[in-house]
N, C-alpha and C positions, 0 to 999 in steps of 0.2 A: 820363829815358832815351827816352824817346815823343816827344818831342820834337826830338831829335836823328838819331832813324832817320826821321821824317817831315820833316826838312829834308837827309838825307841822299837821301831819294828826291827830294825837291823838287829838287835840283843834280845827281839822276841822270838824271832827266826833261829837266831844262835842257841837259846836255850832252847826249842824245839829241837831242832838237830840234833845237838849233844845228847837231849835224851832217850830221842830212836837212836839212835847209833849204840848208847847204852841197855834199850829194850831189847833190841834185835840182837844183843850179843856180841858186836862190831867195835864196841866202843867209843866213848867221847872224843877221842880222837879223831877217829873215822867221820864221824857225826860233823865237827868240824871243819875235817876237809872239805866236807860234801856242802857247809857253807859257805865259804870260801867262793866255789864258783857258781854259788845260785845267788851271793849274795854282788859278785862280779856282777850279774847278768843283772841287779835289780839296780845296782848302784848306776849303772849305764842309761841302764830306763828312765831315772829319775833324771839325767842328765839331760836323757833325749826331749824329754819332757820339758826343759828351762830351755833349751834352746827352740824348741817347736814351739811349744804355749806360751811360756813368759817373755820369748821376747830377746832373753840373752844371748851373747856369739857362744861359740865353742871355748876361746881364750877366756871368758868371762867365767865359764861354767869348770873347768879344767879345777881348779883347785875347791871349788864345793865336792867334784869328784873324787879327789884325793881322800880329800879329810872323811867324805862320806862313805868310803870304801876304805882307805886308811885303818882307822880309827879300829872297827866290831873287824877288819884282818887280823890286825893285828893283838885283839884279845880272843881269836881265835888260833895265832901261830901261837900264841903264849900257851895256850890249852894244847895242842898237840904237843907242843916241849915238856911240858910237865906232865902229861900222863896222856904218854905215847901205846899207841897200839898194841 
């Protein structure tokens, strides 16, 4: 379930973006980029967080990291590929 609300905010985060990026003029593109490394920075935190509070090693937490930063990346490069700046 942890899982699911932190890739729910991940695609809540990405639709934010994209749509300052398109308020401001900058484009959906831009908008994505600028996810990309705030959503690096979150995806980390959550990590930092299964290692520090729940108990997990690093090797344990490594591939939730992936997938949880994987995953809203890459419908993120798929948006700047398709409607680039």
């Amino acid at each position: 379930m942890h899982s699911a609300i932190v890739l729910g905010g991940a695609f809540s985060l990405l639709l934010a973006c994209t749509l300052l990026g398109h308020a401001w003029g900058l484009g959906v593109a831009a908008g994505a980029k600028v996810f990309i490394g705030l959503w690096l920075l979150g995806a980390a935190l959550n990590m930092w967080i299964g290692v520090q509070r729940a108990g997990y090693t690093v090797a344990q937490e490594a591939p939730i990291f992936l997938g949880m930063f994987g995953l809203p990346a890459a419908v993120a490069a798929l948006i700047v590929w398709k409607w680039p700046s």
